[in-house]
SETOR-764704 format. One record per residue: x, y, z of N, C-alpha, C, O in turn; residue in three letters. Coordinates in pm, whole numbers, padded with zeros to 5 digits, always signed. Example, Ala and Ser with C-alpha at 12.3 -4.5 7.8 and 13.67 -1.06 7.14 Angstrom:
// SETOR-764704
+01319-00569+00780+01230-00450+00780+01320-00330+00780+01424-00332+00846ala
+01285-00225+00708+01367-00106+00714+01290+00003+00787+01341+00114+00804ser
This chain:
// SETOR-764704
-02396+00013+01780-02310-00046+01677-02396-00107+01566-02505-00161+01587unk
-02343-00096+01458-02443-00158+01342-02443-00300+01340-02362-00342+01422unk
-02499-00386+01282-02523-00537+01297-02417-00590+01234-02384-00555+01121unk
-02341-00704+01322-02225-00762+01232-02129-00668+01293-02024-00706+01241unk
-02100-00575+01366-01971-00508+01386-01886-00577+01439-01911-00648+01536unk
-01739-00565+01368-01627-00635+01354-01511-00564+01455-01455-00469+01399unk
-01468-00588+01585-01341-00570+01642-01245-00672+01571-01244-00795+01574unk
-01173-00591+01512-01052-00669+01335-00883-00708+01396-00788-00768+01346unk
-00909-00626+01552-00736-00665+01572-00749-00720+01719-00755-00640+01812unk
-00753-00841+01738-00751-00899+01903-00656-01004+01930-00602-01069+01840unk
-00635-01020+02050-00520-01130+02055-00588-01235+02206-00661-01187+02293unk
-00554-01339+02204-00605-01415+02276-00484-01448+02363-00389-01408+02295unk
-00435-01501+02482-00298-01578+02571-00388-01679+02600-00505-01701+02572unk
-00301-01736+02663-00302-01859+02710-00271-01882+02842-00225-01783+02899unk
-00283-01998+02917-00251-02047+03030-00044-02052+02976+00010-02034+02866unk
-00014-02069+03047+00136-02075+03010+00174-02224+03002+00229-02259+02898unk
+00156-02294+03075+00135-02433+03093+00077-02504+02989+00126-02614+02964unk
-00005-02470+02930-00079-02540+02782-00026-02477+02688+00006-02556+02600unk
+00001-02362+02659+00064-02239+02546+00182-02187+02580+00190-02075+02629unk
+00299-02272+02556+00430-02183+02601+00457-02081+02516+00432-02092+02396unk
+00505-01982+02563+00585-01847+02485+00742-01922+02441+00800-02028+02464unk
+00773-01784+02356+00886-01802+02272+01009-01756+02406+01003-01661+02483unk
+01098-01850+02398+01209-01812+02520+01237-01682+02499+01257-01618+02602unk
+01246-01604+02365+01342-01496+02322+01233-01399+02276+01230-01340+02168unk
+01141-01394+02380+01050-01302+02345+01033-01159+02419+01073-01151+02535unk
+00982-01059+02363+01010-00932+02368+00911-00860+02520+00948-00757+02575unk
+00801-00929+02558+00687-00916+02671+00665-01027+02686+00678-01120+02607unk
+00618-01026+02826+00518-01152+02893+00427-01071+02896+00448-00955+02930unk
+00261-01132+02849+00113-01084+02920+00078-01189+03003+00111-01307+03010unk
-00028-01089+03090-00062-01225+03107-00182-01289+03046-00227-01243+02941unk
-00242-01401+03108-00363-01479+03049-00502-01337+02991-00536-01238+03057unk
-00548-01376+02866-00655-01316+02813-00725-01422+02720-00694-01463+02608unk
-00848-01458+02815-00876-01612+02729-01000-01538+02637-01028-01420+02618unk
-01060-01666+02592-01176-01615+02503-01320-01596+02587-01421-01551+02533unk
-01315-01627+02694-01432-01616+02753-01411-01466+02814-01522-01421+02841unk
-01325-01389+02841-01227-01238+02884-01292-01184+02731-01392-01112+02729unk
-01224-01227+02609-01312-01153+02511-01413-01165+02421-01447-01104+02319unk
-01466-01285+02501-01627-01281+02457-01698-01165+02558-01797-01100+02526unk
-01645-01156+02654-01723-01040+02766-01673-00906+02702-01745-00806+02694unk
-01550-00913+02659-01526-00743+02537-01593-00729+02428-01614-00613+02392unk
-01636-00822+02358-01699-00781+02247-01849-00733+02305-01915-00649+02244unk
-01901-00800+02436-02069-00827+02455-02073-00616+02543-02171-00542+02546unk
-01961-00592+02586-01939-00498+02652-01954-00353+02528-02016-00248+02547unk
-01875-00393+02406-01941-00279+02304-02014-00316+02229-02014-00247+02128unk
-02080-00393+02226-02208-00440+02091-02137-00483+02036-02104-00374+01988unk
-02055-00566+01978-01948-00598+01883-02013-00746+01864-02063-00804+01960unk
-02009-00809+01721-02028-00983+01692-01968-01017+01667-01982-01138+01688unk
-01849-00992+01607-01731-01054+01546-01610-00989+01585-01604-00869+01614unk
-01497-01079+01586-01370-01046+01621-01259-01112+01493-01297-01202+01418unk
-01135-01058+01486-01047-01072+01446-00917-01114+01482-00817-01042+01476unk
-00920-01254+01526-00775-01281+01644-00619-01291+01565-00605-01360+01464unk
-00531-01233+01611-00441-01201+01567-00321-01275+01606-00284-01229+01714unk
-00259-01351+01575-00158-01427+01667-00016-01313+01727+00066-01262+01650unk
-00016-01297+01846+00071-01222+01884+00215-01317+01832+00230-01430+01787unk
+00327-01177+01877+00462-01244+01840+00521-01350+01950+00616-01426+01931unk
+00430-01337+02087+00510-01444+02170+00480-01596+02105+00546-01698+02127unk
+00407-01587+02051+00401-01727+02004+00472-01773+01935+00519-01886+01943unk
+00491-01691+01854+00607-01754+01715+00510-01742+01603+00443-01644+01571unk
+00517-01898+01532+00447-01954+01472+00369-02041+01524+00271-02085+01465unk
+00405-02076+01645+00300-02212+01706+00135-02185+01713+00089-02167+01827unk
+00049-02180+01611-00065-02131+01621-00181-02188+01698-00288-02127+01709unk
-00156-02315+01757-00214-02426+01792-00353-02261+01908-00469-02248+01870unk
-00313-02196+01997-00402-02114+02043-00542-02017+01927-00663-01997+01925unk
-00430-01989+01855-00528-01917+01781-00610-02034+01701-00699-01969+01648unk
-00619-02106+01681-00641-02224+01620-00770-02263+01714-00888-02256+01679unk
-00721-02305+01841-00838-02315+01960-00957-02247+01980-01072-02287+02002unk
-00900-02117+01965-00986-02012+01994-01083-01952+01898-01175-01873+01916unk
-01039-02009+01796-01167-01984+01649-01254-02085+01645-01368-02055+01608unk
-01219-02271+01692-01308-02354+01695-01416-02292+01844-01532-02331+01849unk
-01371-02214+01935-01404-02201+02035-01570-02117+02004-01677-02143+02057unk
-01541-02018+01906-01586-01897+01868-01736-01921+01761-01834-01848+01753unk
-01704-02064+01682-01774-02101+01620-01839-02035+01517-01956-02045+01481unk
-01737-01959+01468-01767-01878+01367-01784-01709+01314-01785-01652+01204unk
-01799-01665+01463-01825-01553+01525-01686-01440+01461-01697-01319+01441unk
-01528-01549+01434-01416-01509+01467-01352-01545+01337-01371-01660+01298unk
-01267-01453+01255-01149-01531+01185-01037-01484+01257-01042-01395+01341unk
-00892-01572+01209-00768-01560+01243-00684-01480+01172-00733-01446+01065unk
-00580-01439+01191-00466-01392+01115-00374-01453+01182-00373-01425+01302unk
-00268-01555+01131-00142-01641+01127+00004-01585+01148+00015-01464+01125unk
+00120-01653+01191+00204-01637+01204+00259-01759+01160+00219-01856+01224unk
+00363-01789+01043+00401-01972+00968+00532-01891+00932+00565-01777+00899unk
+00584-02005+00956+00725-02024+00862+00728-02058+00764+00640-02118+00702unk
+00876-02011+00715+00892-01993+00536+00839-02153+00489+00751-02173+00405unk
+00912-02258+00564+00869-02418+00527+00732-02430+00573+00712-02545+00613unk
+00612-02342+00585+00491-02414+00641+00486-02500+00468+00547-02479+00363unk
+00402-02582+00500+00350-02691+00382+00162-02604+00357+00082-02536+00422unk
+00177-02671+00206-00024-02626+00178-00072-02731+00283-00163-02696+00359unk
-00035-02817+00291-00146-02855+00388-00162-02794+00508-00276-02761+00540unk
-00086-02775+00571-00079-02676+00742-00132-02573+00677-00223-02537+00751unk
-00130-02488+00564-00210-02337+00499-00366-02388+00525-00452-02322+00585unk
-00386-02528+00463-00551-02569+00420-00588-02589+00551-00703-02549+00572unk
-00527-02640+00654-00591-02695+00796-00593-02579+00877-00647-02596+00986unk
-00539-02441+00849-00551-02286+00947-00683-02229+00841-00758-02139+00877unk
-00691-02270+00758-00791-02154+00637-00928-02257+00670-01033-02194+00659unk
-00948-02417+00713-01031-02486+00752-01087-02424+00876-01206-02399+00894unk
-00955-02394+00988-00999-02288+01109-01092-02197+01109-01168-02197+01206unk
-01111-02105+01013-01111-01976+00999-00988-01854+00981-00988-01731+00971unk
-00897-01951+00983-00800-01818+00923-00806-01773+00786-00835-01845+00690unk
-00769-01613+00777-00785-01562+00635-00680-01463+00628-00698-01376+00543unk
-00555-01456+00710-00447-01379+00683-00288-01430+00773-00273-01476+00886unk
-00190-01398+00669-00056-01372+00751-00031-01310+00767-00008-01234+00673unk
+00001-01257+00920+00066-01100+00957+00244-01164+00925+00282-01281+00926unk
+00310-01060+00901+00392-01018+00926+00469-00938+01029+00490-00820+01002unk
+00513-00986+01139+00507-00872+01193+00692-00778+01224+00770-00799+01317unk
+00700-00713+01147+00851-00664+01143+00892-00607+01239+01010-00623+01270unk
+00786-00502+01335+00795-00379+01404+00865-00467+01548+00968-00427+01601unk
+00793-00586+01595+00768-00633+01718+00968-00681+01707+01053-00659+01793unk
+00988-00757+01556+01176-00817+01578+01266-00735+01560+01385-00751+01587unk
+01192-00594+01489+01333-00462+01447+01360-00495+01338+01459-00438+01292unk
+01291-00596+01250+01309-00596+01115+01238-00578+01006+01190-00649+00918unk
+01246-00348+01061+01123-00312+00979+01198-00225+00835+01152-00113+00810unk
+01313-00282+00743+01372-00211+00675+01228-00217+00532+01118-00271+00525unk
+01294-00149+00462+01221-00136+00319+01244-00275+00264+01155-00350+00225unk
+01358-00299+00266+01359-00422+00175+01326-00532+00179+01268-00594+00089unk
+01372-00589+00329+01283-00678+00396+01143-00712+00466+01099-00813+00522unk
+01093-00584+00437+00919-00597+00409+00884-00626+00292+00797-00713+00282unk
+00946-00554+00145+00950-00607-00009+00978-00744+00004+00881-00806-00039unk
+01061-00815+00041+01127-00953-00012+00973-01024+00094+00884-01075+00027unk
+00964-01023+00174+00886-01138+00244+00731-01094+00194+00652-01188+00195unk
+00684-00987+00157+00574-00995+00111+00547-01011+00002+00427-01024-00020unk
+00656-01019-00136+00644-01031-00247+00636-01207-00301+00577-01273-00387unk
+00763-01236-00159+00751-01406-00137+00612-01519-00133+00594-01625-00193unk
+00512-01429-00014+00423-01497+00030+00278-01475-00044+00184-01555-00052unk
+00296-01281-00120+00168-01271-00261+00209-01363-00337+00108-01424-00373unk
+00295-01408-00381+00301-01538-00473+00210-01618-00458+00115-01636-00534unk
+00240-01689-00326+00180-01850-00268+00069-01825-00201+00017-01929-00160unk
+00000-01712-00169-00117-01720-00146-00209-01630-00228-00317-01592-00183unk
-00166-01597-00352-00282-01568-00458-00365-01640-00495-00335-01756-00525unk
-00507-01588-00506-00581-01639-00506-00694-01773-00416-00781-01849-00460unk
-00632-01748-00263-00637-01847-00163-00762-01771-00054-00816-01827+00041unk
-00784-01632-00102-00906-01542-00045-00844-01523+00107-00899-01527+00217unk
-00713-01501+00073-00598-01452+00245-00533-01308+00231-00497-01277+00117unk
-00517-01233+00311-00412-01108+00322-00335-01105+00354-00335-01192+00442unk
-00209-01045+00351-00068-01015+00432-00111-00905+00503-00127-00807+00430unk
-00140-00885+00639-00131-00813+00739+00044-00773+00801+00111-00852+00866unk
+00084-00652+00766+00166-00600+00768+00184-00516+00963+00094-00460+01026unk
+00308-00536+01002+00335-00436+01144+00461-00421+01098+00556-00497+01115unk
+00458-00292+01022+00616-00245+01036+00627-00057+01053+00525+00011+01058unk
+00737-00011+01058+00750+00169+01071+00684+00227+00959+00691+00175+00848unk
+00625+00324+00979+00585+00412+00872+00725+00426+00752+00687+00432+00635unk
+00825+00430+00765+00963+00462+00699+00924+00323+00627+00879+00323+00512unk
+00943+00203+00700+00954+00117+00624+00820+00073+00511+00827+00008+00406unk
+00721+00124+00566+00593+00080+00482+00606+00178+00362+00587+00137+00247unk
+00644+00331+00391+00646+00455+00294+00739+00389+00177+00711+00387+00057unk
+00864+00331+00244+00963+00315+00123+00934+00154+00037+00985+00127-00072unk
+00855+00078+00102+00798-00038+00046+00666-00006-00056+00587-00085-00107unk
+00676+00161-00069+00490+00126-00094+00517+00072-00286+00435+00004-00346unk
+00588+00100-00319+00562+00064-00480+00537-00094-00490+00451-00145-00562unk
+00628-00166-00405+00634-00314-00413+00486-00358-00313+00429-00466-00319unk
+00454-00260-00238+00310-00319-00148+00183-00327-00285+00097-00414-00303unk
+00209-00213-00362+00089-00170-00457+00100-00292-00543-00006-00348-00570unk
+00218-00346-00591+00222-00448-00724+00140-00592-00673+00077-00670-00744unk
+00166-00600-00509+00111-00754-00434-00016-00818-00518-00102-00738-00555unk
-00029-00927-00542-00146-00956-00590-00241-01047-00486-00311-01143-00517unk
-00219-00975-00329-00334-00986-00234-00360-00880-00169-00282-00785-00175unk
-00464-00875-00102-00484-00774-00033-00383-00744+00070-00324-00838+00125unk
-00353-00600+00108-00250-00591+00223-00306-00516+00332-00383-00424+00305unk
-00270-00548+00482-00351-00492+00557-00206-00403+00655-00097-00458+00675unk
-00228-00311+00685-00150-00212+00764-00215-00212+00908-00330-00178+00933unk
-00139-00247+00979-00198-00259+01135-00167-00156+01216-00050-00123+01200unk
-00238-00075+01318-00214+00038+01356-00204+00162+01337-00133+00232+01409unk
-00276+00207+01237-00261+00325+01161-00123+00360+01066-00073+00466+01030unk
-00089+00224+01046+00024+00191+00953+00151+00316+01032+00225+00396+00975unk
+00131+00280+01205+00221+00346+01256+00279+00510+01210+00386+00569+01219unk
+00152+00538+01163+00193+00706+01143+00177+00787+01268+00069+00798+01328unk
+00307+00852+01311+00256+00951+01414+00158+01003+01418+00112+01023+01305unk
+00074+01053+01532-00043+01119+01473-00013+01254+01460-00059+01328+01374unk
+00088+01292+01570+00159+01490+01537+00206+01498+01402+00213+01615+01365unk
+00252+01385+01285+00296+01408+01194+00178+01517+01135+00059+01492+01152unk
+00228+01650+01057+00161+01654+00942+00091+01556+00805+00142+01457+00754unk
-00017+01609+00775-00075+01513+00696+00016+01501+00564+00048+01402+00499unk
+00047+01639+00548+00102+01649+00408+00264+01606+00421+00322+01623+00314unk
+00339+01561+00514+00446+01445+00519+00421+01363+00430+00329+01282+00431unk
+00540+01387+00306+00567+01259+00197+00537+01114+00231+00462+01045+00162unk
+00605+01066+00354+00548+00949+00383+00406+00856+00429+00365+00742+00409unk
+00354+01002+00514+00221+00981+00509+00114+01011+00326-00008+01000+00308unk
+00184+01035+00260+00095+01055+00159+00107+00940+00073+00035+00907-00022unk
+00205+00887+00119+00278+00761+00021+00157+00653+00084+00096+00602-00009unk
+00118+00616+00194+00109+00542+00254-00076+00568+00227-00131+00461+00201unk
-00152+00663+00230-00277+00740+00184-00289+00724+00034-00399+00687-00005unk
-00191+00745-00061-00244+00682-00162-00219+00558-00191-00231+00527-00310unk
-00183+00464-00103-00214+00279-00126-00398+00304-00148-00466+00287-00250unk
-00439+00348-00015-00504+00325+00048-00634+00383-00039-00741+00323-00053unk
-00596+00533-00104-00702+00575-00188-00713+00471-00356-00819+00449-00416unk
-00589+00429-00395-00586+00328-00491-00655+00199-00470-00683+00115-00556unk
-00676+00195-00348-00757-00008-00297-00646-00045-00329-00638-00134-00413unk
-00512+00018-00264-00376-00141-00253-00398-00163-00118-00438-00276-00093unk
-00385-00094-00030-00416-00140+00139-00547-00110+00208-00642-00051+00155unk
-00542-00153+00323-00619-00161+00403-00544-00122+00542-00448-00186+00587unk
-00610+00010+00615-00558+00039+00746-00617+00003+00840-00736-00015+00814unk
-00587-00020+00950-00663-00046+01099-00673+00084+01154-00564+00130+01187unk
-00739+00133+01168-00809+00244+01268-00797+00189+01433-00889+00203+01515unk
-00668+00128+01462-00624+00073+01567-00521+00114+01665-00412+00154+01627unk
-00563+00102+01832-00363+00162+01906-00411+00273+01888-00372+00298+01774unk
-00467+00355+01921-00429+00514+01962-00329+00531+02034-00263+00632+02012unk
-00289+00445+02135-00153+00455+02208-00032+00425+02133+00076+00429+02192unk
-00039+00397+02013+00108+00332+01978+00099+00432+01908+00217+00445+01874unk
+00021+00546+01844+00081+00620+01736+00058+00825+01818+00068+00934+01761unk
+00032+00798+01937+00036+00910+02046+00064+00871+02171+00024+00772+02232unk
+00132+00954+02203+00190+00919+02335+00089+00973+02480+00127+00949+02594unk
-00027+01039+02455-00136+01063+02516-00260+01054+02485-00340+01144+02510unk
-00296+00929+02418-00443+00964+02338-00552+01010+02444-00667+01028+02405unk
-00517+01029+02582-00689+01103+02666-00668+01213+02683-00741+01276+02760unk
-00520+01300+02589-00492+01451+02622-00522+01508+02479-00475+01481+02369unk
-00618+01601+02522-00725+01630+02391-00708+01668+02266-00778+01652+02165unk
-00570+01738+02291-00442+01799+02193-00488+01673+02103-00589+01670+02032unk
-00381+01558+02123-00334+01454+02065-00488+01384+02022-00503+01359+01902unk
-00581+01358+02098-00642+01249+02069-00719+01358+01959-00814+01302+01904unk
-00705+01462+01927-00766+01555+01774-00659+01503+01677-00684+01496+01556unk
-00560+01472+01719-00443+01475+01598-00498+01341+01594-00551+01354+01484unk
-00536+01191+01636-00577+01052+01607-00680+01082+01555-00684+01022+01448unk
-00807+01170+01574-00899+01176+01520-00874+01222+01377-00951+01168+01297unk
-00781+01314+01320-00771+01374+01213-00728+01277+01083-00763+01271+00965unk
-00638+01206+01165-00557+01083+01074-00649+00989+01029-00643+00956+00911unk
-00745+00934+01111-00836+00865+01094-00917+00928+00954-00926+00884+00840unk
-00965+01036+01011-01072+01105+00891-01013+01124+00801-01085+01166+00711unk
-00845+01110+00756-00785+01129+00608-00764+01026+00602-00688+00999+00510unk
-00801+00930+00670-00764+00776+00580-00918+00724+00601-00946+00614+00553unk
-00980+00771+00644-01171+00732+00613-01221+00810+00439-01312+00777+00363unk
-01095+00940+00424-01198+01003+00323-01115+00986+00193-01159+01001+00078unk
-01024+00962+00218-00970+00850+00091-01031+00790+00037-01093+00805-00069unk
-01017+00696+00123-01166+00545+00085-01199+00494+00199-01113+00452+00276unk
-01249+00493+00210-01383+00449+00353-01419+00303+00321-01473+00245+00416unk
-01393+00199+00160-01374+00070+00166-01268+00052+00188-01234-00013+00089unk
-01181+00061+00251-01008+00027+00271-01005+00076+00442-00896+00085+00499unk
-01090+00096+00491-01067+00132+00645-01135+00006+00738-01236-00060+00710unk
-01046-00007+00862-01097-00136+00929-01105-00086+01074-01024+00002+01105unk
-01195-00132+01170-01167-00031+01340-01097-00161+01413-01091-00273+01362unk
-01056-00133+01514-01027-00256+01576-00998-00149+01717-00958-00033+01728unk
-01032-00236+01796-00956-00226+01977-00828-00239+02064-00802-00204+02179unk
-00731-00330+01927-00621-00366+02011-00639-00460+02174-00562-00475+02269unk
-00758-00502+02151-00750-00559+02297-00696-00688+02298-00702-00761+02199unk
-00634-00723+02420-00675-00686+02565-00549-00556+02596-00527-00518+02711unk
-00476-00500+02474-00331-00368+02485-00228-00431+02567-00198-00422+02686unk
-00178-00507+02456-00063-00561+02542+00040-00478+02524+00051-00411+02422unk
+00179-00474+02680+00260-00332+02703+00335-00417+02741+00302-00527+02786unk
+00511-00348+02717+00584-00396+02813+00649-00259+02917+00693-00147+02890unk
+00626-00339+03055+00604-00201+03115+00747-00169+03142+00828-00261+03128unk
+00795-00034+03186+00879-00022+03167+00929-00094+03318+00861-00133+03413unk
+01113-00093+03288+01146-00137+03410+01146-00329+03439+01206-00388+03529unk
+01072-00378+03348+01007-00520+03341+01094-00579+03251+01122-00530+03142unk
+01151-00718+03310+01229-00802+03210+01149-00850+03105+01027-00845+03123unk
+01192-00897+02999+01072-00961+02848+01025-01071+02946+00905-01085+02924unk
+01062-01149+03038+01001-01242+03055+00902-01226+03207+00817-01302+03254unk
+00953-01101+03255+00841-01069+03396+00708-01035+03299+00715-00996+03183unk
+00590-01059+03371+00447-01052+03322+00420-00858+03345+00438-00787+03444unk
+00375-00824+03211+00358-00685+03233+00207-00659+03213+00157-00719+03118unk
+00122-00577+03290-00003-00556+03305-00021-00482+03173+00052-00411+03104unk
-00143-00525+03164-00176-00452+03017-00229-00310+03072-00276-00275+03181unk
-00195-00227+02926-00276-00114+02958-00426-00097+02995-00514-00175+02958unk
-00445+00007+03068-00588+00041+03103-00651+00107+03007-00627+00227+02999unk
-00739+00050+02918-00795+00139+02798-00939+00106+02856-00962-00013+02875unk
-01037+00195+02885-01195+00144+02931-01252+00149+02803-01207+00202+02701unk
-01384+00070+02827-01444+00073+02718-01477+00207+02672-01459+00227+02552unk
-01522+00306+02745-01577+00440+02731-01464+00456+02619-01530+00485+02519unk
-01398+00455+02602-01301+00523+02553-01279+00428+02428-01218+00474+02332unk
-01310+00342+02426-01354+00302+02271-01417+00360+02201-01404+00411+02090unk
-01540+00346+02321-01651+00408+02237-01627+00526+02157-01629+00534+02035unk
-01592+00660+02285-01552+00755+02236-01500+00772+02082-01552+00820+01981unk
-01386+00718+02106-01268+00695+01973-01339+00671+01849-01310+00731+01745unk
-01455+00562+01860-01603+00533+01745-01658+00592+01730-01743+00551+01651unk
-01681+00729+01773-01788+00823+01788-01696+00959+01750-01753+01066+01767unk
-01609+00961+01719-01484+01098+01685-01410+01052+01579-01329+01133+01535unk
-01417+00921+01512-01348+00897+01413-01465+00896+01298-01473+00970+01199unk
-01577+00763+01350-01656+00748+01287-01796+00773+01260-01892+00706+01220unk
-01770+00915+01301-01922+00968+01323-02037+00958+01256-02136+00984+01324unk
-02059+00925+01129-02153+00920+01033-02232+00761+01043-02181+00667+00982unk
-02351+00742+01119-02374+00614+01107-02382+00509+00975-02428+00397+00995unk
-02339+00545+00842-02317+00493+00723-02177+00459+00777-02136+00349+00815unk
-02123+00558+00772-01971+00522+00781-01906+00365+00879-01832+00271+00849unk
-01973+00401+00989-01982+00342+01076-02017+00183+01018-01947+00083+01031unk
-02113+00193+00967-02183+00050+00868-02047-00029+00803-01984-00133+00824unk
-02042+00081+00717-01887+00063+00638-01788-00026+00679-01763-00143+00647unk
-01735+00056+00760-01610+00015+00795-01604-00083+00915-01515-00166+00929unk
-01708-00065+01001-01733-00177+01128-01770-00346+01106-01731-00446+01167unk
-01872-00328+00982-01928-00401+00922-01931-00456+00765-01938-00574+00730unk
-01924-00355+00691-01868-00408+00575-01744-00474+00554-01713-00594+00553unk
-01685-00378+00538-01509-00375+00511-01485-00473+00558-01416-00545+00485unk
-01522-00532+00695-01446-00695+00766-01548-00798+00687-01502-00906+00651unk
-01638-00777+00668-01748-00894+00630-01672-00965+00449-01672-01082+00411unk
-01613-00835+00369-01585-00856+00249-01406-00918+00290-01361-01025+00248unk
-01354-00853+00349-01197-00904+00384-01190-01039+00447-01122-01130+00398unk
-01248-01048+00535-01232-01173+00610-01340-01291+00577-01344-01396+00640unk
-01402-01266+00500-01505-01354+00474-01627-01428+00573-01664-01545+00565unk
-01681-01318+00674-01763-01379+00699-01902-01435+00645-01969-01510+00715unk
């Protein structure tokens, strides 16, 4: 891995007892502390991480919050706040190390066009110029039909998951092209993240060529607008499992990271790029 390489999408749990979940939440995981992914990052060469506040939390960031003083620098955050957060609660998460609000639409079902426009057009307002992103999780439909109002944002926007494009889609699908030229313009930023969420077999060779392909048309776009991430620790809700029974995360081995780094991003420049640059300039380390 090149020096400085950035895993950009991670999520941390908690003890349940110190970090309660949201009653009306969609999965239970279980515990994935920071000392679990300080041993993931040391496992692929990785120095830096990107912690992401999952949706069981809400907004209560007080974990992700923990876990960046924990990290000591190593780590920024991406947020989850309500419409009433105050600048001061903004200045005391950006004091953390936080440097983004996700959004996350996909996880509540409120991934329409319009209501990705209205809440991100809301929050580029109030955090222009604050050196933060709107990290976006919504459907390819909804990101495709948002893209004119994503392009006007006056922050950076980040697309999580391969901005949820199938990977069997054809490339030349209107929506995937909609979503490729943010990306060749420098309006977004994709995660090269989830091979499982955008194939339903990424270790069946078929498919994991179709993840590899998607990748390389959104690397050769622009290769400054691409970000890698792990998705770890892959949180699932398994099937059969109430939202509130604890569901085992998926089994993703490291090999198979690797792999995925080595078929997407084969060019050790590239690799530089996007592992290491691209997060160093976004997140401000």
């Amino acid at each position: 891995m090149p020096s400085h390489a950035c895993d950009c999408h991670v999520h941390v749990v908690g003890q349940p007892a110190d970090y309660p979940m949201l009653p009306d939440r969609h999965y239970t995981p279980g515990p994935a502390s920071v000392a679990a992914l300080r041993s993931h990052l040391q496992r692929l060469g990785l120095a830096r991480a990107v912690i992401v506040q999952p949706s069981i939390y809400g907004d209560d960031n007080r974990l992700l919050v923990d876990s960046l003083l924990a990290l000591q620098g190593a780590a920024r955050g991406v947020a989850v706040v309500g419409d009433d957060v105050s600048d001061e609660q903004l200045a005391r998460l950006h004091e953390a190390g936080v440097r983004g609000l996700r959004v996350n639409l996909e996880s509540t079902g409120a991934s329409d066009a319009a209501t990705v426009s209205r809440a991100l057009s809301a929050w580029s307002a109030r955090l222009a110029g604050q050196g933060w992103h709107i990290q976006v999780y919504a459907s390819l439909e909804a990101i495709a039909a948002a893209a004119p109002a994503l392009a006007r944002l006056a922050v950076p926007v980040v697309l999580d998951h391969f901005a949820m494009i199938p990977a069997h889609l054809p490339l030349q699908d209107r929506r995937v092209q909609q979503v490729l030229d943010l990306v060749g313009q420098g309006k977004a930023y994709i995660k090269l993240s989830g091979a499982y969420r955008v194939a339903a077999d990424p270790d069946d060779p078929a498919q994991a060529a179709n993840v590899a392909a998607l990748a390389h048309a959104i690397v050769a776009r622009n290769a400054e607008r691409a970000l890698w991430a792990s998705d770890w620790p892959h949180t699932n809700r398994e099937p059969g499992k109430r939202a509130t029974q604890v569901s085992a995360y998926r089994d993703v081995p490291p090999a198979r990271l690797v792999r995925e780094i080595g078929d997407w991003l084969a060019d050790p420049g590239l690799r530089r790029q996007v592992l290491a640059l691209n997060p160093a300039r976004l997140y401000g380390f």
